[in-house]
matplotlib code that plots the C-alpha trace (Angstrom):
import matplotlib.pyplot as plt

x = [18.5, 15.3, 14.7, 16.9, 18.9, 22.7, 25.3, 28.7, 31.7, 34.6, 38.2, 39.6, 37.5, 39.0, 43.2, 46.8, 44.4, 41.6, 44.8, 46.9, 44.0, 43.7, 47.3, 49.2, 52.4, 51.5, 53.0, 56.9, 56.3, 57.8, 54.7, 53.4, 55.3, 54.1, 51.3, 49.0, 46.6, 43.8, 44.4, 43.3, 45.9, 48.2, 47.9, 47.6, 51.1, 52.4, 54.5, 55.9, 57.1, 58.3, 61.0, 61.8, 61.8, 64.3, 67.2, 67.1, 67.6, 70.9, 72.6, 70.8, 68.9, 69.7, 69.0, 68.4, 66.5, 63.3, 63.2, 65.3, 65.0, 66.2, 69.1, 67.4, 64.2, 63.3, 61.9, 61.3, 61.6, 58.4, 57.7, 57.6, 58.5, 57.5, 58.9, 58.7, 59.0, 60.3, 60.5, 61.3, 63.5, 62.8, 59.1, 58.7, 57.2, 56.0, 56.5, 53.7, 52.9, 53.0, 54.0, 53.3, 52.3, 54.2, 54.5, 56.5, 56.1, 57.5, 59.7, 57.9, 55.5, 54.3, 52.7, 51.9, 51.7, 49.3, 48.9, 48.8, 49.8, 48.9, 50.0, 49.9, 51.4, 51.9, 52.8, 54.6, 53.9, 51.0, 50.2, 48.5, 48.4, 47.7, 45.5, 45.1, 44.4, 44.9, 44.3, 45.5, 45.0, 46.9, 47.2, 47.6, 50.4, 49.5, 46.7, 45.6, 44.0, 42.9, 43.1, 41.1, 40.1, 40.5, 40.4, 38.8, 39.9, 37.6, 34.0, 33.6, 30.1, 28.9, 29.2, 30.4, 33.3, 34.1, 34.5, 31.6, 32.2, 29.5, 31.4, 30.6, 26.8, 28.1, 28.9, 32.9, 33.2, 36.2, 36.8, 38.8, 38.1, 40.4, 40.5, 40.7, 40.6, 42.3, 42.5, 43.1, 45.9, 45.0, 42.0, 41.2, 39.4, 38.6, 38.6, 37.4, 35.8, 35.5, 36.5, 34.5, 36.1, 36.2, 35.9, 37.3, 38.0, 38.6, 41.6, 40.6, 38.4, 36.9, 35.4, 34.2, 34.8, 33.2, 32.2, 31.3, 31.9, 30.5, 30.2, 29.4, 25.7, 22.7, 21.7]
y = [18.7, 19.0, 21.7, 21.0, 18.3, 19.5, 17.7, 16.7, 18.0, 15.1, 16.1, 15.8, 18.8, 20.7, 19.4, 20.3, 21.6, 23.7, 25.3, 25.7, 27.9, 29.6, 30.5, 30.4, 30.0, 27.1, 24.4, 26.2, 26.8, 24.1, 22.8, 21.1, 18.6, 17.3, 15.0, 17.4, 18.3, 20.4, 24.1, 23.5, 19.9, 21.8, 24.7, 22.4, 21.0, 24.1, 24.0, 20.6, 21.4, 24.9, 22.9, 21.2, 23.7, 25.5, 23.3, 24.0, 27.5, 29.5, 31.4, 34.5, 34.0, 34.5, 32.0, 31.7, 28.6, 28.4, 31.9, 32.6, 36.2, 36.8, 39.8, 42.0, 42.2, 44.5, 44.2, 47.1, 47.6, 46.0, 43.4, 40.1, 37.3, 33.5, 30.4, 28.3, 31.6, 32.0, 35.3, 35.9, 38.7, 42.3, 42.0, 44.1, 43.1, 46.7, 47.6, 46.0, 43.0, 39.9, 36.6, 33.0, 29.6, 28.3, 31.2, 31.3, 34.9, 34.8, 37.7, 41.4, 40.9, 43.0, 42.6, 46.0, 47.6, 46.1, 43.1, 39.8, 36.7, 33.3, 30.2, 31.2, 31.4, 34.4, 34.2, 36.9, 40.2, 39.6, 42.1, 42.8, 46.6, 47.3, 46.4, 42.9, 39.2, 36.6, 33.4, 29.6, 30.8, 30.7, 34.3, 33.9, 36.5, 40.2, 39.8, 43.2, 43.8, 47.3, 48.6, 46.5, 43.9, 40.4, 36.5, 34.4, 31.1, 29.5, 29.4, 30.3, 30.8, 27.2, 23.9, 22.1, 24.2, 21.9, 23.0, 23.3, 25.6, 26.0, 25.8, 25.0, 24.1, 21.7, 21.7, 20.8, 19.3, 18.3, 17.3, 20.2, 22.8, 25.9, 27.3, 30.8, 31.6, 30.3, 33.6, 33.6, 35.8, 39.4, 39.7, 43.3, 42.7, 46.4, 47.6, 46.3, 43.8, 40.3, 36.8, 34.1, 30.9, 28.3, 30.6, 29.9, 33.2, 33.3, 35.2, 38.9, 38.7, 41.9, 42.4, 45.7, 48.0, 46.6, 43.2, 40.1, 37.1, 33.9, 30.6, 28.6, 26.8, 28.4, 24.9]
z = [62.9, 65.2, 67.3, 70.9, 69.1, 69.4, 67.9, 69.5, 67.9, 67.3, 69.3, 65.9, 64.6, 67.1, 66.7, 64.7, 61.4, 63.4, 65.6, 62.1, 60.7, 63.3, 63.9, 60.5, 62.6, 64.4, 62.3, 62.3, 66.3, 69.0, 70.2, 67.0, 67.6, 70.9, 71.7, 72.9, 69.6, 71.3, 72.1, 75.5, 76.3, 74.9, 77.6, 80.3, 79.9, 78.8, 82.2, 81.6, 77.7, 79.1, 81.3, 78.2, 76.1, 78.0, 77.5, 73.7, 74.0, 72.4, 73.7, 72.9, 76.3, 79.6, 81.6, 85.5, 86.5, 84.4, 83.5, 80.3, 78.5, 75.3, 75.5, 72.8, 75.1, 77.6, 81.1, 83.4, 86.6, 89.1, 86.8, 88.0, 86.2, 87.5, 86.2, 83.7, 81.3, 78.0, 76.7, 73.4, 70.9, 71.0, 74.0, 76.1, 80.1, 80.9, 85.2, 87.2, 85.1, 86.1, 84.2, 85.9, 85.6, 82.5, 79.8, 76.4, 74.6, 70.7, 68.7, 69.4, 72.0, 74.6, 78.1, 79.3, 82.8, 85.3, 82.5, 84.1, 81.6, 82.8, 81.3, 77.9, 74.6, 72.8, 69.0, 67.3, 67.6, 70.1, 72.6, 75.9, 76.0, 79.8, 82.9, 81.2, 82.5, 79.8, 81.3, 79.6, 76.6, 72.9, 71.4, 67.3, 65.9, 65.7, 68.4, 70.4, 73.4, 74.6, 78.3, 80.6, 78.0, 79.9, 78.8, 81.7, 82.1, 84.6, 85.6, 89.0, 88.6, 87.7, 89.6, 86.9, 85.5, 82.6, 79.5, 76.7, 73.3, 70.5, 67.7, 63.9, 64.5, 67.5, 70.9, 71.5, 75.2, 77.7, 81.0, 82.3, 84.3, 83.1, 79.2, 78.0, 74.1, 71.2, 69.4, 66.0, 63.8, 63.6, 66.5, 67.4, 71.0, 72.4, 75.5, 78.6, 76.9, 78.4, 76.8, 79.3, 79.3, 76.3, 73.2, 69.8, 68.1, 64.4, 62.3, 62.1, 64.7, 66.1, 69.6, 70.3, 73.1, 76.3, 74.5, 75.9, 73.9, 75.7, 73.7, 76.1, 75.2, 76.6, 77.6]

ax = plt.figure().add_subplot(projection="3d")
ax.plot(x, y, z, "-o")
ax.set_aspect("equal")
plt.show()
């Protein structure tokens, strides 16, 4: 490839496989099955399959209108907790953090104090450890974040907001305006470290204290 040529990434590059390498559980979880295919379609109707989603629950949960927390977890006092939520065996929501926008958090995850969670998915044993923001985002199993470390889900700073990853040698692109990170199995990201929108983080990933990773093209 010449010099300033870039190539487009298919959608199918990016769909069930990429997301199934990415998060080893992804397959077993209950949105494989949906039509959504691409990490980010599948966060935009994350509210929509959350109200479905609810009705299949046993009776393990409690349930009051579209919030449902399982009875093994634990939520402490000041949190607040905004529907469609699904919160998951043995988590812990930590006082002062806030969950909203269509959430579903799996067995043994945590969402520390002043951690803000929005409209994400949180695979097993994932973890936002305090003064967080994770925005529309997919967090793979085991997943840390430090203090302060946040996931961005929007470009405030550009007039067209639309997402555009490098990713394998190509540039992936969609016509929507709000994506965080599809972060891989076992990512370390450190403190205070900053996710900009549209990033595609591989399994082990690690970001280092007060990182920035950005893969949005330079041009």
């Amino acid at each position: 490839m010449q010099s300033g040529q870039r190539a487009v990434v298919r959608k199918a590059e990016v769909s069930l496989l990429s997301l199934t390498d990415h998060i080893a559980a992804w397959g077993d979880s209950p949105f494989a099955s949906g039509a959504a295919r691409e990490a980010w379609d599948v966060v935009g109707g994350l509210a929509d399959t959350m109200g479905r989603l609810l009705d299949t629950l046993d009776a393990g949960y409690a349930v009051a209108g579209d919030i449902a927390v399982h009875r093994t977890a634990r939520v402490e006092d000041g949190a607040v907790l905004k529907g469609p939520l699904i919160v998951g065996p043995d988590c812990l929501i930590a006082g002062g953090s806030l969950l909203r926008g269509g959430c579903w958090l799996d067995r043994g995850c945590t969402v520390g104090p002043g951690a803000e969670l929005k409209t994400s998915l949180l695979f097993r044993g994932a973890r936002l450890a305090h003064f967080n923001f994770v925005g529309d985002s997919i967090l793979g199993r085991d997943v840390n974040l430090e203090a302060g470390a946040v996931i961005a889900n929007h470009r405030n700073e550009l007039a067209d907001p639309r997402l555009r990853i490098a990713y394998r040698g190509g540039v992936i692109a969609a016509d929507i305006a709000k994506f965080g990170a599809l972060v891989g199995d076992g990512s370390r990201i450190g403190a205070n470290a900053v996710i900009a929108p549209g990033a595609i983080l591989s399994p082990g990933t690690v970001v280092p204290r007060l990182g920035l990773i950005d893969q949005r093209p330079m041009a």
